[in-house]
ZADO-1210 file (C-alpha; in nm, 4 decimals, padded with zeros to 6 digits):
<atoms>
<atom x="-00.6825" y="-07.2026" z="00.8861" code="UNK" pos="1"/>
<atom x="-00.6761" y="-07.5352" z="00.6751" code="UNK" pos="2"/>
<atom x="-00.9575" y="-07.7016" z="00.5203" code="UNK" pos="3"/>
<atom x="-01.0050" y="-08.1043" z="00.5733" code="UNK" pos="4"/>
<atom x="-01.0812" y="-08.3245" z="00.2511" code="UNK" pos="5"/>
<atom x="-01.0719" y="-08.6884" z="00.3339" code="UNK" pos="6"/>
<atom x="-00.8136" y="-08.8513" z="00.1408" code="UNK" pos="7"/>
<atom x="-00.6055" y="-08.5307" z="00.0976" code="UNK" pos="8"/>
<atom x="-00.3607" y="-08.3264" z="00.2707" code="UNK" pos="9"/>
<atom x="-00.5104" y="-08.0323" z="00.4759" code="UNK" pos="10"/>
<atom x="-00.3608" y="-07.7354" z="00.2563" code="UNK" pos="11"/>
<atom x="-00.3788" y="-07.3237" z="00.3655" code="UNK" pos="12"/>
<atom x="-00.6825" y="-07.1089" z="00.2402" code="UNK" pos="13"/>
<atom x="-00.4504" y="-06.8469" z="00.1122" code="UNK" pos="14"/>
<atom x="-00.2329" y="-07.0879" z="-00.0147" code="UNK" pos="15"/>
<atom x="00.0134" y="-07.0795" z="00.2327" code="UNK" pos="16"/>
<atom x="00.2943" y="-07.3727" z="00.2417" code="UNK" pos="17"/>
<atom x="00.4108" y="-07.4832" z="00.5955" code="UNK" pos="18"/>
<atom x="00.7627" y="-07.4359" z="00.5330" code="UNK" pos="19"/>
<atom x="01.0754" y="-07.5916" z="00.8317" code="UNK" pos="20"/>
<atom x="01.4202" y="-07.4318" z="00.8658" code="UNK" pos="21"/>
<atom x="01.6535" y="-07.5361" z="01.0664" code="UNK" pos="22"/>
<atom x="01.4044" y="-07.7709" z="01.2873" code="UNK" pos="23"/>
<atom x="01.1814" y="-07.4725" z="01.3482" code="UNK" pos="24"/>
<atom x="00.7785" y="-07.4700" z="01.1763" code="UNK" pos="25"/>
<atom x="00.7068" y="-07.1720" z="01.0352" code="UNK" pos="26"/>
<atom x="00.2859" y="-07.0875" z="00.8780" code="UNK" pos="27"/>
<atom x="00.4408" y="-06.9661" z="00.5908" code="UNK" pos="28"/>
<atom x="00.7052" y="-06.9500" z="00.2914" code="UNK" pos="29"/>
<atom x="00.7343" y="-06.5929" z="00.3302" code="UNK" pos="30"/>
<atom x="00.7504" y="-06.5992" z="00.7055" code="UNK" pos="31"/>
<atom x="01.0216" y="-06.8267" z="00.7206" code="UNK" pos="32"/>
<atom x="01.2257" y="-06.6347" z="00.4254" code="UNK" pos="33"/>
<atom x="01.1712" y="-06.3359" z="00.6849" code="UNK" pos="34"/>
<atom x="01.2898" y="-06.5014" z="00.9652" code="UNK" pos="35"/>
<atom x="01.6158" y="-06.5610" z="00.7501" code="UNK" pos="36"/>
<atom x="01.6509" y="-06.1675" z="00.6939" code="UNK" pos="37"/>
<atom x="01.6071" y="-06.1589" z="01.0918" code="UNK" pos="38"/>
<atom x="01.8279" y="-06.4572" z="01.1207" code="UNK" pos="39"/>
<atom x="02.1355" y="-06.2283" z="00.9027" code="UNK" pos="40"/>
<atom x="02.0430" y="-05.8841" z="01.0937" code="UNK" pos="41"/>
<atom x="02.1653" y="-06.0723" z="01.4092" code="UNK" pos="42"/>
<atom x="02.4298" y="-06.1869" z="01.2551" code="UNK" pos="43"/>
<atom x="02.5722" y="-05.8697" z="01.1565" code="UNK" pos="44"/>
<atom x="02.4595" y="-05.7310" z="01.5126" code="UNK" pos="45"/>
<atom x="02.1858" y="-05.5130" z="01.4440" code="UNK" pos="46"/>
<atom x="01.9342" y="-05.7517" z="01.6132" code="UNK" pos="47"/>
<atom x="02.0381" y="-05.8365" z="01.9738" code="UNK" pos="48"/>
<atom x="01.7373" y="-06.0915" z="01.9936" code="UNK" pos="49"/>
<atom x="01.4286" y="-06.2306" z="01.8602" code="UNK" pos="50"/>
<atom x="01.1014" y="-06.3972" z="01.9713" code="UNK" pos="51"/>
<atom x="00.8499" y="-06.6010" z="01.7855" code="UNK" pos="52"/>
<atom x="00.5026" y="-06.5784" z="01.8250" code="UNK" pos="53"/>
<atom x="00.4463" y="-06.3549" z="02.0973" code="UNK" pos="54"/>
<atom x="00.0844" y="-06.3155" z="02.2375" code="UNK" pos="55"/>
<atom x="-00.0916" y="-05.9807" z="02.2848" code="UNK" pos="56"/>
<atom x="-00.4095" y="-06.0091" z="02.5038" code="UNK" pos="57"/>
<atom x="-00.6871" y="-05.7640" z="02.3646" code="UNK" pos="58"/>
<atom x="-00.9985" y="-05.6217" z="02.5439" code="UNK" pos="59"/>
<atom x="-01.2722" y="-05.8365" z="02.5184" code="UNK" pos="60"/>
<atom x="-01.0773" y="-06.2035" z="02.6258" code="UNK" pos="61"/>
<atom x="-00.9050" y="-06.1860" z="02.2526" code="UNK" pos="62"/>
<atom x="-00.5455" y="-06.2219" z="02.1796" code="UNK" pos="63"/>
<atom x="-00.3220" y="-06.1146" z="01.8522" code="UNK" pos="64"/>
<atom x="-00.0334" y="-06.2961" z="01.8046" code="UNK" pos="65"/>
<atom x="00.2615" y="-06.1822" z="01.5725" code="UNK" pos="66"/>
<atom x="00.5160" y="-06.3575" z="01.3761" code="UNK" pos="67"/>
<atom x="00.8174" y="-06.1827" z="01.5722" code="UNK" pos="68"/>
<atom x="00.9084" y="-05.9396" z="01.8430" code="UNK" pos="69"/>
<atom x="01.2016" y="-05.7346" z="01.7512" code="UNK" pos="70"/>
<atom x="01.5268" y="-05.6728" z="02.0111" code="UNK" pos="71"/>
<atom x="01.6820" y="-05.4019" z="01.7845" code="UNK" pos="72"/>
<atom x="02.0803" y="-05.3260" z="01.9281" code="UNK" pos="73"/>
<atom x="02.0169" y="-04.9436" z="01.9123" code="UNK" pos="74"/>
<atom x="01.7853" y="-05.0367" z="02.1847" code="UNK" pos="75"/>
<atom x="01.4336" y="-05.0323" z="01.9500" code="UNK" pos="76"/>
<atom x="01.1910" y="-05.2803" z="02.0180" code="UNK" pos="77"/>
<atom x="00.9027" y="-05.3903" z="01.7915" code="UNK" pos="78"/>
<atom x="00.6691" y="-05.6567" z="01.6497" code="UNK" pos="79"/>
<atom x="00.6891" y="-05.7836" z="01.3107" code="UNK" pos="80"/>
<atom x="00.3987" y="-05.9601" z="01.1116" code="UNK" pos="81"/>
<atom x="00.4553" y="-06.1328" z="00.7661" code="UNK" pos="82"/>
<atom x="00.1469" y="-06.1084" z="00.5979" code="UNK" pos="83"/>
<atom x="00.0290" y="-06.2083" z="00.1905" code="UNK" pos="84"/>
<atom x="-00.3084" y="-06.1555" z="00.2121" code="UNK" pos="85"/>
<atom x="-00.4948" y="-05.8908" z="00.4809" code="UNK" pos="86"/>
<atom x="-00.7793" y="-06.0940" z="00.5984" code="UNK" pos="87"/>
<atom x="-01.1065" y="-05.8787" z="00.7759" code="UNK" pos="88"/>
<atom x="-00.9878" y="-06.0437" z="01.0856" code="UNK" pos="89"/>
<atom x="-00.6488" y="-05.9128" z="01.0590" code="UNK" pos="90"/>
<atom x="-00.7275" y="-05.6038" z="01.0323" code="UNK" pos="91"/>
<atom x="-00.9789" y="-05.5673" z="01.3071" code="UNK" pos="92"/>
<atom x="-00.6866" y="-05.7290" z="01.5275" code="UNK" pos="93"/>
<atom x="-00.4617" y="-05.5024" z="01.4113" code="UNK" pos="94"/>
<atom x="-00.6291" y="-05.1954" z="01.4947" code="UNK" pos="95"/>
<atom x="-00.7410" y="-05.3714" z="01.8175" code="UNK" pos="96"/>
<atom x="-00.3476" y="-05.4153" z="01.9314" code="UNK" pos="97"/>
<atom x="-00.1875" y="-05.0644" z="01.8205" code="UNK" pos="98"/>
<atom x="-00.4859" y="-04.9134" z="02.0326" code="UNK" pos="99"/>
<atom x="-00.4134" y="-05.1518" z="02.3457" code="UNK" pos="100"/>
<atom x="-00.0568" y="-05.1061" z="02.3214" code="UNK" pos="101"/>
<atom x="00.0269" y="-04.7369" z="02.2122" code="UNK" pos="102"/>
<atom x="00.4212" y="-04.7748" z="02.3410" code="UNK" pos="103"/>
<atom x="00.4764" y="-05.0759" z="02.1283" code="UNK" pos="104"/>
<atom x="00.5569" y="-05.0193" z="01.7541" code="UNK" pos="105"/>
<atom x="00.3895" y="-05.2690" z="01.5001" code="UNK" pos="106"/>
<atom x="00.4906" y="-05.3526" z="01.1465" code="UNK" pos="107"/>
<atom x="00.3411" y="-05.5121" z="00.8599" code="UNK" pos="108"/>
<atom x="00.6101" y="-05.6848" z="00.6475" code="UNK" pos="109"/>
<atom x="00.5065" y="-05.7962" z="00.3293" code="UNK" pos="110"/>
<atom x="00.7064" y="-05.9276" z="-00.0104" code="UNK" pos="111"/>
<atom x="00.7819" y="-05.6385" z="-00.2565" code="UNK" pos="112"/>
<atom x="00.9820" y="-05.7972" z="-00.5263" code="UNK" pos="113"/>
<atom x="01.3030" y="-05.9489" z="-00.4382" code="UNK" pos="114"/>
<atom x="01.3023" y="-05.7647" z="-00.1131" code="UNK" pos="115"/>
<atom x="01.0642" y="-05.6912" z="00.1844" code="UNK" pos="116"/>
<atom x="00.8674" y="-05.4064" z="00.2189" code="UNK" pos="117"/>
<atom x="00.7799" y="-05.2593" z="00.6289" code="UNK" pos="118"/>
<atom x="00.4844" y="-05.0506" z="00.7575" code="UNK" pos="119"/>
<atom x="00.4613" y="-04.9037" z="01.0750" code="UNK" pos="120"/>
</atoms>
């Protein structure tokens, strides 16, 4: 979500910067240093694919939407979500999708120093 000022550029209420790699928009700093570590992990063959933004449709005409679905080479798949700040919202969502989708594994990424740190 941004907020308008006339006169100014639209900016993040967290503070997030709209960051481009490559020719690709990313919401965030942090997700687009992510979607480097993802970007490496296929590289090196771990990862055998990834998607941005897929859309989960909840109960109740709602829809979550993560940062990245996961093709992992040992045959794992999962959804990834870069998050700074845990907003009410979020969390409801959150909740919401690991109930609608039991056979799907979700995880929280979030900064944790120099490196990344992953919740299931």
């Amino acid at each position: 979500m941004t907020r308008f000022q006339p006169g100014r550029k639209a900016t993040h209420k967290f503070g997030a910067v709209r960051t481009e790699r490559a020719g690709v928009s990313f919401d965030s700093k942090a997700e687009a240093d992510y979607h480097d570590v993802l970007q490496l992990a296929l590289r090196a063959q771990q990862l055998v694919g990834v998607m941005r933004q897929p859309v989960f449709y909840l109960p109740g005409g709602t829809r979550y939407v993560a940062d990245f679905l996961c093709f992992w080479a040992d045959g794992r798949v999962d959804t990834r979500d870069v998050k700074g700040v845990e907003t009410a919202e979020f969390k409801v969502k959150w909740r919401e999708v690991q109930a609608a989708y039991p056979f799907m594994t979700f995880v929280m990424v979030k900064r944790s120093g120099k490196g990344w740190k992953e919740e299931a």
